[in-house]
DRENPA-3360 file (N, C-alpha, C; in nm, 2 decimals, always signed):
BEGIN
1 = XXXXXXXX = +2.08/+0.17/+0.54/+2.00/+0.26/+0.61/+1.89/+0.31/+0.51 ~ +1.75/+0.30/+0.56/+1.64/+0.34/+0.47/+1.64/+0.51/+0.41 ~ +1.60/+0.53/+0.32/+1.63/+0.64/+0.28/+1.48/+0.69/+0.33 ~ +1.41/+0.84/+0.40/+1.33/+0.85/+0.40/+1.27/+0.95/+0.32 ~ +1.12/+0.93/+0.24/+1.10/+1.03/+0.13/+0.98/+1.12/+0.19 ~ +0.96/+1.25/+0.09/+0.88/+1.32/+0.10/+0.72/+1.30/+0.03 ~ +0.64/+1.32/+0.03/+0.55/+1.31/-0.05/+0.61/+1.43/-0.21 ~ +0.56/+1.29/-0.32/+0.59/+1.35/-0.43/+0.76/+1.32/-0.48;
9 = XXXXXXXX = +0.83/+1.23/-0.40/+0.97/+1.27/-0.40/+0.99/+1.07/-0.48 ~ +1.08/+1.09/-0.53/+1.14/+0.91/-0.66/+1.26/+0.88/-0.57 ~ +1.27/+0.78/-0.57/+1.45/+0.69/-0.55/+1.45/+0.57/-0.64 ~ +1.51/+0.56/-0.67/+1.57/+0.49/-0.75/+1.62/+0.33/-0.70 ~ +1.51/+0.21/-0.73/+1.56/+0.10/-0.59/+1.64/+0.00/-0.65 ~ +1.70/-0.02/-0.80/+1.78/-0.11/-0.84/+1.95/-0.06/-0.91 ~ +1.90/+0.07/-0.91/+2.01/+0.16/-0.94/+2.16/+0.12/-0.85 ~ +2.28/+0.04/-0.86/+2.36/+0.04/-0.75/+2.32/-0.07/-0.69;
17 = XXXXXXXX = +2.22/-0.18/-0.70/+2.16/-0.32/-0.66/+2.14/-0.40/-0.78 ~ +2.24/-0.44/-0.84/+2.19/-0.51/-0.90/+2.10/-0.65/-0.90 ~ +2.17/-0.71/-0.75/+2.12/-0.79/-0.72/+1.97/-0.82/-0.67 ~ +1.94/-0.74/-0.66/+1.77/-0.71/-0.65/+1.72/-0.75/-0.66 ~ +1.64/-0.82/-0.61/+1.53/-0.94/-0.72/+1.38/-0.93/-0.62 ~ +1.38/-0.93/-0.50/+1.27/-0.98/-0.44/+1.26/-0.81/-0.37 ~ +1.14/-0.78/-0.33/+1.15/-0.66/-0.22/+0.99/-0.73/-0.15 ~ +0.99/-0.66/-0.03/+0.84/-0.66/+0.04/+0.81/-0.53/+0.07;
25 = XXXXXXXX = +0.68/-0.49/+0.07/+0.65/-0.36/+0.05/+0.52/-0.35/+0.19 ~ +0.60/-0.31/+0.30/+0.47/-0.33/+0.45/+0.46/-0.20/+0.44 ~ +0.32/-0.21/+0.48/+0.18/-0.09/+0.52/+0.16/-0.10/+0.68 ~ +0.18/+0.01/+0.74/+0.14/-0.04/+0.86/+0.06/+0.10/+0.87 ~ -0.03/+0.09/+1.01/-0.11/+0.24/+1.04/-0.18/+0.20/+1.22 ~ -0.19/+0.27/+1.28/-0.21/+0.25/+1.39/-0.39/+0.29/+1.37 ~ -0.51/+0.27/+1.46/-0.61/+0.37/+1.50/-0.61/+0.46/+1.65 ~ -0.62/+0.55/+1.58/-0.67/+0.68/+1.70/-0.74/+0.62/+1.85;
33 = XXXXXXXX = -0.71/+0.60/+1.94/-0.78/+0.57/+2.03/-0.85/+0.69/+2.12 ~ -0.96/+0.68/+2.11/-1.05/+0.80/+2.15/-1.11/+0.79/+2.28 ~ -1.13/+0.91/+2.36/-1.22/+0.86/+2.48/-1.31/+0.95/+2.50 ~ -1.41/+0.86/+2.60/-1.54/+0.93/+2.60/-1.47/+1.07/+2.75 ~ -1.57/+1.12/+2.81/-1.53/+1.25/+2.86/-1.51/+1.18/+2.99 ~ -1.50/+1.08/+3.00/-1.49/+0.99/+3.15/-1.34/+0.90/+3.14 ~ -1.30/+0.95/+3.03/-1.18/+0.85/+3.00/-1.18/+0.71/+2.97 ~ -1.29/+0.65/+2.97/-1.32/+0.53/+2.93/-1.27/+0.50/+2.74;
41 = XXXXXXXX = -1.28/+0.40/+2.69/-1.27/+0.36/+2.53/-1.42/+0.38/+2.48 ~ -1.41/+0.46/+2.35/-1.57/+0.48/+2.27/-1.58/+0.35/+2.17 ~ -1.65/+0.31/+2.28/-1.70/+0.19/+2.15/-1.74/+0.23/+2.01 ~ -1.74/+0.12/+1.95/-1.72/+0.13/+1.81/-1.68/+0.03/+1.70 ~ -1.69/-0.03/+1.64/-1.60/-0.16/+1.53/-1.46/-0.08/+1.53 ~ -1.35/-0.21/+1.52/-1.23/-0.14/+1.47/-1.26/-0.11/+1.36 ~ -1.15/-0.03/+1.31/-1.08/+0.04/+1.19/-0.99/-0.08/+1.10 ~ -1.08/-0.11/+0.97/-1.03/-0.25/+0.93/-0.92/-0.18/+0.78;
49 = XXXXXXXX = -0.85/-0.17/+0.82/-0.76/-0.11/+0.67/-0.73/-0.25/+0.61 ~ -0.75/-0.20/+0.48/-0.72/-0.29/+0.37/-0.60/-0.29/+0.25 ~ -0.44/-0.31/+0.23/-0.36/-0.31/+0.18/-0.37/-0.38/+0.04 ~ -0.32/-0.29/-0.09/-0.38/-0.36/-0.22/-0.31/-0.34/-0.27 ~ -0.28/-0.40/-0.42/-0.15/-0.37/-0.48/-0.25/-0.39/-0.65 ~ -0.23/-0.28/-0.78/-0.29/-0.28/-0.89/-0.19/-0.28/-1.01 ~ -0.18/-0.37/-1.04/-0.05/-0.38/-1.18/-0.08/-0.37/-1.31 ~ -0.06/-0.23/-1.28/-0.08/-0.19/-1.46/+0.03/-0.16/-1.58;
57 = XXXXXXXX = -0.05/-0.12/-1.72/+0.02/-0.16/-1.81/+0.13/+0.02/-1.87 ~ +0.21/+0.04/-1.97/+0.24/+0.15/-1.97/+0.10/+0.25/-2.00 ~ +0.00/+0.24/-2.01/-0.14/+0.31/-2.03/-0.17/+0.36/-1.91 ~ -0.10/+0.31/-1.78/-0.23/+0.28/-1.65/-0.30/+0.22/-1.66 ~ -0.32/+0.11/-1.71/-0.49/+0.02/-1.66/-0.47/-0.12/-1.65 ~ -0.52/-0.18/-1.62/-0.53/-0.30/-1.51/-0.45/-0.40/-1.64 ~ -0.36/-0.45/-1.64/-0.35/-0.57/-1.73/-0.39/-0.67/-1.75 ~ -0.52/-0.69/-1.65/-0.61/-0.80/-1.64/-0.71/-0.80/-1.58;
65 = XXXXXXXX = -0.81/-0.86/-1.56/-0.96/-0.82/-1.47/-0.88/-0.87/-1.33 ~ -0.78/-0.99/-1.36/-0.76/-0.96/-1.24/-0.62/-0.94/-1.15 ~ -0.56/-0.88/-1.18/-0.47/-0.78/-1.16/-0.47/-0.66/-1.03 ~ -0.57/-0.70/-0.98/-0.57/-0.64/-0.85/-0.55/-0.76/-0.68 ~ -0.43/-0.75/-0.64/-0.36/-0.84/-0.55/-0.38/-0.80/-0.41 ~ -0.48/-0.86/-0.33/-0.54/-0.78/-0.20/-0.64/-0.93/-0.11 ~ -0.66/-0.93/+0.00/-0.65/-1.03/+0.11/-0.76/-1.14/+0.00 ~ -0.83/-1.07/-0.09/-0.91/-1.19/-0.16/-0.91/-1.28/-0.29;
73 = XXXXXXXX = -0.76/-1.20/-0.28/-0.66/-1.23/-0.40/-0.56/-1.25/-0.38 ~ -0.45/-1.32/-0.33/-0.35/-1.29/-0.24/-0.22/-1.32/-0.35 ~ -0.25/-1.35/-0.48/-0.14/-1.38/-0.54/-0.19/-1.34/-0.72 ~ -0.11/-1.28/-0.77/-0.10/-1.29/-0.88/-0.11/-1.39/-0.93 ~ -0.21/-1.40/-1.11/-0.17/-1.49/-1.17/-0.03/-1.50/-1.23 ~ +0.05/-1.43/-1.29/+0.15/-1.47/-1.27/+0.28/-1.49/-1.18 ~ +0.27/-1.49/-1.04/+0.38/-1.56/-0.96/+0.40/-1.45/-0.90 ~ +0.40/-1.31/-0.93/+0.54/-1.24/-0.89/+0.51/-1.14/-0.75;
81 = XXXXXXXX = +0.34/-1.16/-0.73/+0.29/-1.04/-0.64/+0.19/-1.13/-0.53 ~ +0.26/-1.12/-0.40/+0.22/-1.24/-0.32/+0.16/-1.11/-0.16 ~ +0.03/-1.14/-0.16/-0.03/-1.06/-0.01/-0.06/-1.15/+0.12 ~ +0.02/-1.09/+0.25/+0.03/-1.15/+0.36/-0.08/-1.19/+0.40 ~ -0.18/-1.14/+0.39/-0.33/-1.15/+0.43/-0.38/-1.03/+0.52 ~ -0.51/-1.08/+0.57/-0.60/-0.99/+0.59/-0.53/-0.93/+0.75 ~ -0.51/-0.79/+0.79/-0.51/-0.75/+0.93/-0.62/-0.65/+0.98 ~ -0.63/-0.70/+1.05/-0.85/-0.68/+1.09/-0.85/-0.57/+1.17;
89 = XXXXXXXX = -0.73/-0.55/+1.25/-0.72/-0.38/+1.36/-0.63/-0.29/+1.36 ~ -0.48/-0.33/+1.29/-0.39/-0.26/+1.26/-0.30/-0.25/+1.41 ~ -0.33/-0.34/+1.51/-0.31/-0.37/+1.60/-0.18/-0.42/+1.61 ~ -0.07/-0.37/+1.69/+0.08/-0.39/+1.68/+0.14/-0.32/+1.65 ~ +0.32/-0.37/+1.62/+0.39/-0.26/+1.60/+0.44/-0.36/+1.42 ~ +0.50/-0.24/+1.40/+0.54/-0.30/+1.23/+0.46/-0.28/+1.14 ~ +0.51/-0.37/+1.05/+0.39/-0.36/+0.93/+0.28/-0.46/+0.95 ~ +0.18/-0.36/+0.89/+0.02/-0.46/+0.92/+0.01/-0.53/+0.87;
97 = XXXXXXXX = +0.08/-0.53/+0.72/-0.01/-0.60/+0.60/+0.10/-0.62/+0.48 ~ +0.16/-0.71/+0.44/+0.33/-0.69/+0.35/+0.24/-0.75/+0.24 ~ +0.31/-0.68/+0.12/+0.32/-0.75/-0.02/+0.44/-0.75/-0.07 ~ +0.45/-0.94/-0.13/+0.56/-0.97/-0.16/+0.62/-0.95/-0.34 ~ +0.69/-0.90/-0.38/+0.74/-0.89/-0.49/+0.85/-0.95/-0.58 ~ +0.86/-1.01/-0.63/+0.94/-1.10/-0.71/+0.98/-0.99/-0.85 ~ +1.05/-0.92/-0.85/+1.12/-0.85/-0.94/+1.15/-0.89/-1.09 ~ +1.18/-1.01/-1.06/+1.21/-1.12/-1.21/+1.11/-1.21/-1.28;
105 = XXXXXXXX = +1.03/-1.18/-1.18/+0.86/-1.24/-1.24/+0.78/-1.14/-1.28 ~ +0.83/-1.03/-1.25/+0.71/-0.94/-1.30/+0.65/-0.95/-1.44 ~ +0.57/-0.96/-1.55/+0.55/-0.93/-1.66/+0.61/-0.82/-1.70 ~ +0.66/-0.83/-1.86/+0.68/-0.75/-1.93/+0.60/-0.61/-1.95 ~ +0.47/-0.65/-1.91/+0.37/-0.58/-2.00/+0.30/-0.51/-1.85 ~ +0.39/-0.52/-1.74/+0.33/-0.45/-1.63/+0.45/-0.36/-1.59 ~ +0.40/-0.20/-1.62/+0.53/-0.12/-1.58/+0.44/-0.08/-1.45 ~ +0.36/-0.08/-1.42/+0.37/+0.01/-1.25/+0.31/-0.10/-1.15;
113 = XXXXXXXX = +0.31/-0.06/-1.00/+0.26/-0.16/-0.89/+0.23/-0.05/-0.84 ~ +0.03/-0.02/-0.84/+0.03/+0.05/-0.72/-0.04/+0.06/-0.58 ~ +0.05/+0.09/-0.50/+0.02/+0.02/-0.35/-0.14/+0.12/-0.28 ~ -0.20/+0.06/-0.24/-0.35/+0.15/-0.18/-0.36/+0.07/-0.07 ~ -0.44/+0.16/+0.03/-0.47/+0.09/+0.13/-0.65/+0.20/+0.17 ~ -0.71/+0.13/+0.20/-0.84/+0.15/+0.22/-0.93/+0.11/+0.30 ~ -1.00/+0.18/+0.35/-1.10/+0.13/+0.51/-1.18/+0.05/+0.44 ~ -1.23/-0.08/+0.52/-1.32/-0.18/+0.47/-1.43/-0.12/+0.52;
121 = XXXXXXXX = -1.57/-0.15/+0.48/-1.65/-0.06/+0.51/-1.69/+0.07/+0.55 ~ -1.61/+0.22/+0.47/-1.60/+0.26/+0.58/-1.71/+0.37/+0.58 ~ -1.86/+0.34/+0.46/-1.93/+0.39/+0.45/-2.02/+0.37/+0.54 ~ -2.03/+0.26/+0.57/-2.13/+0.18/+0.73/-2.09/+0.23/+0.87 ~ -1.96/+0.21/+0.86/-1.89/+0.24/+0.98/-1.86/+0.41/+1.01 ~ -1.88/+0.47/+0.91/-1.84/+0.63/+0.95/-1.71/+0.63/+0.92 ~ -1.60/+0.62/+0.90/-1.49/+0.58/+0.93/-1.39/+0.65/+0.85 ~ -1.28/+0.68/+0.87/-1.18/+0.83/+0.75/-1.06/+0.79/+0.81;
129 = XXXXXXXX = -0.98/+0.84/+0.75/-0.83/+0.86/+0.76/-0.75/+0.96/+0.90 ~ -0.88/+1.04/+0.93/-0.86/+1.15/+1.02/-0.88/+0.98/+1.16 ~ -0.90/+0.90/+1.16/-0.91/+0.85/+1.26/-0.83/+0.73/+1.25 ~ -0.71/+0.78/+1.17/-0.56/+0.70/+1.17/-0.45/+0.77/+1.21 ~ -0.36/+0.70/+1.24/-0.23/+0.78/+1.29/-0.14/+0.67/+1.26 ~ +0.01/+0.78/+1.25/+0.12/+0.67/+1.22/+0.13/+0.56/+1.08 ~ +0.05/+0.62/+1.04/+0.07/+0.54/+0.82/+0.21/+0.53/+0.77 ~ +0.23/+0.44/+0.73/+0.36/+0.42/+0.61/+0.34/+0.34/+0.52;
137 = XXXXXXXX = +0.45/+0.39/+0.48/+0.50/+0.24/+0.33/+0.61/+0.26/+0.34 ~ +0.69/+0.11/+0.34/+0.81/+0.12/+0.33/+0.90/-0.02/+0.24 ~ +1.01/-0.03/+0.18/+0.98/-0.13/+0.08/+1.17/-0.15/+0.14 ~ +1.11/-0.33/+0.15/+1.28/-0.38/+0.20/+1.33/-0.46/+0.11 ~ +1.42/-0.46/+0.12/+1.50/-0.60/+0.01/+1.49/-0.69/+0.09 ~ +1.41/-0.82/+0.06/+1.37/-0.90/+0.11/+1.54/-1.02/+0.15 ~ +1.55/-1.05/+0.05/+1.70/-1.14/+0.08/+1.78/-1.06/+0.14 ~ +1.76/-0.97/+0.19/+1.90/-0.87/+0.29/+1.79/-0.86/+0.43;
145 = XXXXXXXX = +1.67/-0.81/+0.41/+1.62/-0.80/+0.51/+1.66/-0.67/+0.56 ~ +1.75/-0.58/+0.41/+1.75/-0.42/+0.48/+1.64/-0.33/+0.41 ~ +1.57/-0.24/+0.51/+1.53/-0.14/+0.45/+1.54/-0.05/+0.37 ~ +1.52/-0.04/+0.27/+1.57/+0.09/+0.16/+1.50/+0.19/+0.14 ~ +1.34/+0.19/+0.14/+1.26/+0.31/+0.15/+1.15/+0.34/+0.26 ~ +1.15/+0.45/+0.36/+1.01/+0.48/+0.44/+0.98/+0.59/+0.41 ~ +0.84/+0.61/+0.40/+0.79/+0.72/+0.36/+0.63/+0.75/+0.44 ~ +0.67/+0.80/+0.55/+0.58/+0.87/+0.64/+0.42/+0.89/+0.58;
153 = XXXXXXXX = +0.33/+0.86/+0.61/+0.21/+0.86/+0.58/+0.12/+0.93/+0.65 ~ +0.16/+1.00/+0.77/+0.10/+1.04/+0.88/+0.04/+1.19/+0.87 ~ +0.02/+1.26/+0.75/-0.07/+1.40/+0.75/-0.19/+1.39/+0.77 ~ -0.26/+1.50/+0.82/-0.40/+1.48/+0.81/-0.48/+1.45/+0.72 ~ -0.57/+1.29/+0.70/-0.62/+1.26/+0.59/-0.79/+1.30/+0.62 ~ -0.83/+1.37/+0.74/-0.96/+1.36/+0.77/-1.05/+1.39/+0.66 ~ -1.15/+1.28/+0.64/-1.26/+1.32/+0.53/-1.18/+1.18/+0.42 ~ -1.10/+1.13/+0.41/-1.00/+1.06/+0.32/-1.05/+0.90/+0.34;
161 = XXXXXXXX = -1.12/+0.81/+0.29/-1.13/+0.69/+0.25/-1.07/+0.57/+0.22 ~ -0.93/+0.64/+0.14/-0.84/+0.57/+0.06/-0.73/+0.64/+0.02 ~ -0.60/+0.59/+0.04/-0.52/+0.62/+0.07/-0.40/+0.58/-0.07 ~ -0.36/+0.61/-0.13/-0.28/+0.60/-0.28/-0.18/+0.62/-0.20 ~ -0.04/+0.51/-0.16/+0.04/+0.51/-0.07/+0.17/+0.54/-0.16 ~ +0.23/+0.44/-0.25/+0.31/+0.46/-0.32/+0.29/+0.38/-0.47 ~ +0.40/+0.41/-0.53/+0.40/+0.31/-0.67/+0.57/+0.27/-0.70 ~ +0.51/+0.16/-0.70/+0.64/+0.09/-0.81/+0.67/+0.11/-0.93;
169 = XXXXXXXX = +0.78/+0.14/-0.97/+0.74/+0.16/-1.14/+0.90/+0.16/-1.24 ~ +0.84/+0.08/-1.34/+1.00/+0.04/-1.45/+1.02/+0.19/-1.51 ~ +1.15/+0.21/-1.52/+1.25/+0.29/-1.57/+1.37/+0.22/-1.71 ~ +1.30/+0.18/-1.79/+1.41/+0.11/-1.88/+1.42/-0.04/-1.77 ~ +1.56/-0.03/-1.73/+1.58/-0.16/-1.66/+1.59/-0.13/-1.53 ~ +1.56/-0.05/-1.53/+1.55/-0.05/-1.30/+1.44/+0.00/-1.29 ~ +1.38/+0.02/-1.20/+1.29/-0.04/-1.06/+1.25/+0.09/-0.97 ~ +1.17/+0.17/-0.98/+1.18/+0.26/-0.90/+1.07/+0.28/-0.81;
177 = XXXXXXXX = +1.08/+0.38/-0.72/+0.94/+0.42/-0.59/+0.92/+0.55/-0.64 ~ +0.79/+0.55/-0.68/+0.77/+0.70/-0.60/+0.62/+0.76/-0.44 ~ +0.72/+0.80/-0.41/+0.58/+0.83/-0.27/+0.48/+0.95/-0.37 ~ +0.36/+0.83/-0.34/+0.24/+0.95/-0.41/+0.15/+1.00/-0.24 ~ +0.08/+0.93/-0.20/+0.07/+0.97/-0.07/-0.08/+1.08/-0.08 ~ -0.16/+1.05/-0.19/-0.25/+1.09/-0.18/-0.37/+1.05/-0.12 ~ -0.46/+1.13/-0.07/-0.55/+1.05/-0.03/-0.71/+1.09/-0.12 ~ -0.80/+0.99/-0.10/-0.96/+1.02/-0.18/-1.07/+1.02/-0.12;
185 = XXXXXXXX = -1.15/+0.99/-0.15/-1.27/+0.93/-0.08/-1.32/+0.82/-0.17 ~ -1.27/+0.73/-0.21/-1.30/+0.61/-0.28/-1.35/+0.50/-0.16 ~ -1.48/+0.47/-0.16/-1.55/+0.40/-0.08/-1.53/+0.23/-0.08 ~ -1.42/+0.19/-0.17/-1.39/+0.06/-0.17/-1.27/+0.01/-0.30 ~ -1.25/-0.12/-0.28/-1.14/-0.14/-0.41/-1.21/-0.12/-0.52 ~ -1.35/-0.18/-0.54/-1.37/-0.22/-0.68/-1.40/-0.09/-0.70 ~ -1.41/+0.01/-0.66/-1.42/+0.19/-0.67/-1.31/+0.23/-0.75 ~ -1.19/+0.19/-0.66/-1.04/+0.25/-0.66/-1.03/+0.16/-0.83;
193 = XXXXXX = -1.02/+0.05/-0.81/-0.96/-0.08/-0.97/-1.00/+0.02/-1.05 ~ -1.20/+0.05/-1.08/-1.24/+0.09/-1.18/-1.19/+0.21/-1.25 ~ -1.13/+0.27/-1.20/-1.05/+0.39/-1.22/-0.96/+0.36/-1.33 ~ -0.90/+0.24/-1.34/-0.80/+0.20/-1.41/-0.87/+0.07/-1.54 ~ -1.03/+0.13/-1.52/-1.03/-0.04/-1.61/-1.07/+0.05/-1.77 ~ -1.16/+0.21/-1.75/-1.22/+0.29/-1.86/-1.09/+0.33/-1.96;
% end
């Protein structure tokens, strides 16, 4: 049974697992459906959220230019961080958008994974957080196919861009989550990366 966390709150995901090796980490988010004063749908472009993953080093910063794993990148160079691809409306139930993780491939030299998800255009489009509903992250053991962590995403992010969802991160020899759950106004990835390249 998934454990569910707070924002701000750690679990511990190899602790008692040894067997651990693979996890997948789904992003899902719904958009707000809005209506005009006739009840009709307000046109509009969908709400194209973008699920990313940045593997850095014990410093924070990118262990490589390219080290950021996202629908245009969908795999690590080294093996271990694999992205479902691109979901264009958030349309459905589940997760929108999975990243896969290989636990035993990780690099040495990468202690954290951190998960973001952010509106594609969403300076053109007008577009914020306040006009999502229903956000998570939740991270399964993939060879069991049980869930072990959800962590509710759903506060009011209005005015919010980009969404700092969770992180992965080594503890000696295990494996932990913590829900960060913040949100920015970072207008794009190579916004969000640069953060981690100074």
């Amino acid at each position: 049974m998934a454990i569910n966390l707070q924002k701000g709150q750690k679990i511990d995901l190899t602790k008692g697992r040894e067997g651990l090796s693979s996890i997948t980490v789904g992003l899902g988010w719904d958009p707000v459906k809005k209506r005009s004063f006739f009840g009709f749908g307000r046109n509009g472009p969908s709400i194209d959220c973008d699920a990313s993953v940045l593997m850095l080093n014990s410093n924070d910063k990118l262990v490589s230019n390219s080290a950021v794993v996202y629908f245009g990148n969908r795999h690590s160079n080294c093996g271990s961080v694999k992205h479902s691809g691109d979901n264009l409306t958030g349309a459905g139930e589940g997760d929108d958008e999975q990243i896969f993780v290989d636990l035993k491939k990780v690099p040495g030299n990468v202690h954290k994974l951190v998960f973001v998800v952010n509106i594609y255009q969403c300076v053109e489009r007008n577009q914020d957080f306040g006009m999502i509903k229903n956000a998570f992250i939740r991270v399964v053991d993939s060879a069991k196919n049980e869930e072990l962590v959800y962590f509710n995403l759903s506060e009011d992010h209005s005015g919010a861009t980009a969404l700092f969802a969770g992180e992965i991160y080594r503890d000696g020899n295990e494996w932990k989550f913590s829900a960060t759950g913040d949100a920015t106004r970072d207008t794009g990835l190579g916004e969000i990366a640069n953060k981690y390249t100074k």
